[in-house]
C-alpha positions as CSV (number, residue, x, y, z in Angstrom):
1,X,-1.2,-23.4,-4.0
2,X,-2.0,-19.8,-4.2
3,X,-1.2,-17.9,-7.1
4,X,1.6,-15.3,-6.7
5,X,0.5,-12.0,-5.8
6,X,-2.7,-13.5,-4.3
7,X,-2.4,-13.5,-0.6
8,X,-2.0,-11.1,2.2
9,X,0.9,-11.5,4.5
10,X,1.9,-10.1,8.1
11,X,5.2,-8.6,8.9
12,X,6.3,-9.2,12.6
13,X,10.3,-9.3,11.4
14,X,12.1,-6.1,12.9
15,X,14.1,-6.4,9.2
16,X,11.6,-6.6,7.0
17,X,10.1,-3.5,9.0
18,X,13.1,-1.6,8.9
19,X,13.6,-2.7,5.4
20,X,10.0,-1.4,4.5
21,X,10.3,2.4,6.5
22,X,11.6,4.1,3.6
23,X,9.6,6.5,1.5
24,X,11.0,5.1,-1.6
25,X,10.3,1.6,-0.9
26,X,7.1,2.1,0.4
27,X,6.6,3.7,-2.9
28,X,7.9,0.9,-4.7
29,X,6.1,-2.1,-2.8
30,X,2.7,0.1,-3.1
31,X,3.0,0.2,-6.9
32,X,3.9,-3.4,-6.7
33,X,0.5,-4.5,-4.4
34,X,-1.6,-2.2,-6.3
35,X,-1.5,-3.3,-9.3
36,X,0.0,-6.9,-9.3
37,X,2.6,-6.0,-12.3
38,X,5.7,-6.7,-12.5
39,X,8.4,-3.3,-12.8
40,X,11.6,-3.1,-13.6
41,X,14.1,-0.4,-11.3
42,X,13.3,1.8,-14.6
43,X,10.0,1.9,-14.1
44,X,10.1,2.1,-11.0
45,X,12.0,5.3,-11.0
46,X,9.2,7.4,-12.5
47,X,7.0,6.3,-9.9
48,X,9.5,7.1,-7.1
49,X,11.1,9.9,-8.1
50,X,15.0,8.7,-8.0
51,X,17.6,7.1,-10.5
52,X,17.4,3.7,-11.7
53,X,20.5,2.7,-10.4
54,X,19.0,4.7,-6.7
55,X,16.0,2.5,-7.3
56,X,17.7,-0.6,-8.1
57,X,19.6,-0.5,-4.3
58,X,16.2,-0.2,-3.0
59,X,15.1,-2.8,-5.0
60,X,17.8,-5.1,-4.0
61,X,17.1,-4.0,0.1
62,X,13.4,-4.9,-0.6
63,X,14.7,-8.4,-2.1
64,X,17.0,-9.3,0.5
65,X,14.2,-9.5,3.4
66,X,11.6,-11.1,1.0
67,X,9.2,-8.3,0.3
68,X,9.6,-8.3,-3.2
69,X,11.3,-11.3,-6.1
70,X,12.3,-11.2,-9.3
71,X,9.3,-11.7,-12.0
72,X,9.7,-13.7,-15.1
73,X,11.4,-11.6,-17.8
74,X,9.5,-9.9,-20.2
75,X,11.8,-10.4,-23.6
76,X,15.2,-11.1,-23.8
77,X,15.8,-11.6,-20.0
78,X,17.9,-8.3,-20.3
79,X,16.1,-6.5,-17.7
80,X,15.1,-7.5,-14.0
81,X,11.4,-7.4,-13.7
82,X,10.1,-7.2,-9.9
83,X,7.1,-8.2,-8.5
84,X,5.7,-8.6,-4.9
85,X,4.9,-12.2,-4.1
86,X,1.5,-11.3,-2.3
87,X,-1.3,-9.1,-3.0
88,X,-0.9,-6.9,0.4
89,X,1.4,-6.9,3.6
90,X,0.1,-6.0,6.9
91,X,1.4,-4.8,10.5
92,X,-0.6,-6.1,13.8
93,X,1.5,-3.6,16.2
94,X,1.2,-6.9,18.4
95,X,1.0,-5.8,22.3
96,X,3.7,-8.3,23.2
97,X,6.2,-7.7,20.4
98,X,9.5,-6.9,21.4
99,X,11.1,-3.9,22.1
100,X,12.9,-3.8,18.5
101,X,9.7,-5.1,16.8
102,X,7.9,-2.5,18.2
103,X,10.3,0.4,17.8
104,X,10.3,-1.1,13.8
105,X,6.5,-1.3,13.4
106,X,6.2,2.2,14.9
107,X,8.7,3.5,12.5
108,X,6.9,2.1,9.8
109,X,3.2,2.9,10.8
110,X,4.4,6.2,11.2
111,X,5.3,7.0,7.8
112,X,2.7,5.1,5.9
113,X,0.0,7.6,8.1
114,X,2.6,11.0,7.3
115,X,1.9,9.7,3.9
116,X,-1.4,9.3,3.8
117,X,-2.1,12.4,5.1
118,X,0.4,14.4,2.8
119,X,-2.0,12.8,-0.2
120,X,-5.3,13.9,1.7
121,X,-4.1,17.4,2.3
122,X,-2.7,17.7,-1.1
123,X,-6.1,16.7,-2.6
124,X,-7.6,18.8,-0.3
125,X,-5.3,22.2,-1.9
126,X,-6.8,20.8,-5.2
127,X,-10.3,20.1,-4.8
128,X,-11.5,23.1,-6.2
129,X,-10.6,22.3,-9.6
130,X,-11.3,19.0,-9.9
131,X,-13.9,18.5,-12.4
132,X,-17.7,18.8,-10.3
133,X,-18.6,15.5,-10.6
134,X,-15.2,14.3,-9.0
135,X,-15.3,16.8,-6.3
136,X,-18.9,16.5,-5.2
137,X,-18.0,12.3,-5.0
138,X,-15.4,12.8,-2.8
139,X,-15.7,13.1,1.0
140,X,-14.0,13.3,4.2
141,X,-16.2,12.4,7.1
142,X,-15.8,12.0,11.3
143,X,-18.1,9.9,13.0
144,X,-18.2,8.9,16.2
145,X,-19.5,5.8,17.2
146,X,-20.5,3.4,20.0
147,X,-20.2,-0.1,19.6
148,X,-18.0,-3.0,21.2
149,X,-15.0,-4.3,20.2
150,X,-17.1,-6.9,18.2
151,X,-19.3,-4.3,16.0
152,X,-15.7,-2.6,15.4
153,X,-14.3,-5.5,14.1
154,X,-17.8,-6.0,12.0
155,X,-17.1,-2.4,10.9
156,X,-14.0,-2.9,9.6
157,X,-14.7,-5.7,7.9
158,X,-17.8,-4.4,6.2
159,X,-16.0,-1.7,4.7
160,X,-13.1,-4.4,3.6
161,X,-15.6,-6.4,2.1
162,X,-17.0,-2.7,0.0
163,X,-14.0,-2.0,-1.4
164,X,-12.2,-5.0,-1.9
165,X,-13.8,-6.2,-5.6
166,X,-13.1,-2.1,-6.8
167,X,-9.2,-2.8,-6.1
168,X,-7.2,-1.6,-9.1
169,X,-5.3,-4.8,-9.3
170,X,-8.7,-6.5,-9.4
171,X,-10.4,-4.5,-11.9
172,X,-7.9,-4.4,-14.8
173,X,-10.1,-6.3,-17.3
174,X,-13.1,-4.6,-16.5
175,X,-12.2,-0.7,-15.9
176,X,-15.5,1.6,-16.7
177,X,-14.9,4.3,-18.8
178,X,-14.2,7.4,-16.5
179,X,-12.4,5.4,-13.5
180,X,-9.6,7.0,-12.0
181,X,-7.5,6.1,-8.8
182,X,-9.2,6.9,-5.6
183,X,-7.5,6.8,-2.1
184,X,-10.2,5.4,0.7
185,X,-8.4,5.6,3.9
186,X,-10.2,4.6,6.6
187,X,-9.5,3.5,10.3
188,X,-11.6,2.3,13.4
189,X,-9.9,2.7,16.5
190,X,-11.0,3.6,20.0
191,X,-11.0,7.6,20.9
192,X,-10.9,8.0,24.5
């Protein structure tokens, strides 16, 4: 049986979609993936910038279609920890996928890149003062390449494989002195 937190699952259900388009949930099951701990809607708040009762309806929406459970208390059973039962969730944007699915996936793919790119283009207004050795580490890079759909996939997976043991939720034992979060976005896709 695989440990809780240890898997990567897909989401093809137009609810659990829906559920998941929402800045503050995305927020929320982010925190969750990332770093495997359990959170209560407390601490959750900080991260996501509401109320804890505003965080705890999310909470509950998140619960209702699966993406997250309730974690085994921490104390006096008091509070209700959270905790997302896999390490990652995915979206295929299947071709066939119903109308709704689609509309949902779209909806949801839509905000995760908006986000992503709000976090690059804040970095970028900072960059300037981030201590030299951080800024002349980072990068943002173009290439365009040719390959078939095979060295693509290759590609992709190459780069999984690179970042995959530097994972924050993977590294909590064994964190060298100096580490800090780092965002690697990265997509293959065909330009034509």
């Amino acid at each position: 049986m695989t440990e809780v937190g240890q898997e990567r699952r897909r989401i093809s259900d137009p609810k659990m979609l829906r559920a998941l388009a929402h800045p503050a949930r995305l927020a929320i099951i982010e925190d969750l993936n990332v770093t495997g701990d359990g959170r209560t809607a407390t601490e959750l708040a900080e991260i996501v910038g509401l109320s804890p009762s505003a965080t705890s309806y999310h909470l509950r929406e998140l619960a209702k279609v699966g993406l997250i459970e309730e974690a085994p208390s921490r104390g006096d059973g008091r509070e209700r920890v959270w905790q997302s039962p896999v390490h990652s969730w995915g979206v295929d944007l299947e071709p066939d996928a119903d109308p709704e699915t689609q509309a949902a996936e779209d909806e949801l793919v839509s905000l995760y890149v908006d986000r992503d790119y709000a976090r690059l283009r804040a970095y970028l207004a900072r960059s300037r003062q981030e201590p030299p050795e951080w800024h002349d580490a980072a990068g943002l890079n173009t290439s365009t390449v040719l390959v078939t759909a095979q060295e693509m996939k290759d590609l992709f997976e190459q780069v999984q494989r690179l970042i995959a043991p530097l994972r924050v939720r993977d590294r909590k034992g064994a964190v060298p002195e100096g580490a800090r979060t780092v965002r690697v976005h990265f997509a293959v896709f065909p330009d034509d």
